[in-house]
C-alpha positions, 0 to 999 in steps of 0.5 A, a space after each residue: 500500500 502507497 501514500 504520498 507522505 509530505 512533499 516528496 515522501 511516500 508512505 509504504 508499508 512493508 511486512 518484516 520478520 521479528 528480527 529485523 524489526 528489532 535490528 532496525 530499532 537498534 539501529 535508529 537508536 543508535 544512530 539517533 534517527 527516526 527508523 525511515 532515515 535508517 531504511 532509506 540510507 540502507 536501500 541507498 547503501 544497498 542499491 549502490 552495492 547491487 551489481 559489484 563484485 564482492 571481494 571474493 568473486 573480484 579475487 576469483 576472477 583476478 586468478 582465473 585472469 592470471 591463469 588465462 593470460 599466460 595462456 595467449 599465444 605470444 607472437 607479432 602484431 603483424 601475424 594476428 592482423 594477417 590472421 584477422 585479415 584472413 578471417 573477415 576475407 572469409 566471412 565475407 566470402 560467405 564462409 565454408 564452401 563445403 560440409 564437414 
């Protein structure tokens, strides 16, 4: 359920477990700020979070980078633009002329 709530507020109601209740209370408390500012400030907090790797997932995919790296084929410029070359000549011609 929505109701306008001052100039630019809304009013929402939300059903939330015992534990969360309390932690939010704890944490108005503590803050000393009404319990809207503290859910406001965590939707901000959370939001801004929401999309980024965590540390674990960012490590893991430095690893599996420093892994892949070694992995690429060392040789001159010149040999991969000849291969890319050598390719698009390919796909413009319409690719293989026979079945495999």
């Amino acid at each position: 359920m929505i109701w306008q709530y001052g100039m630019d507020m809304v009013k929402v109601t939300f059903t939330l477990d015992e534990a969360t209740v309390s932690c939010l209370r704890r944490t108005a408390e503590r803050l000393a700020k009404p319990q809207s500012a503290v859910v406001r400030e965590a939707v901000l907090d959370y939001a801004a979070r929401v999309g980024r790797l965590s540390e674990s997932e960012r490590l893991r995919l430095l690893e599996l980078f420093d892994r892949l790296v070694p992995t690429i084929p060392r040789r001159p410029a010149a040999v991969a633009d000849a291969e890319r070359r050598a390719i698009r000549r390919a796909r413009r011609q319409g690719g293989r002329r026979s079945r495999s």
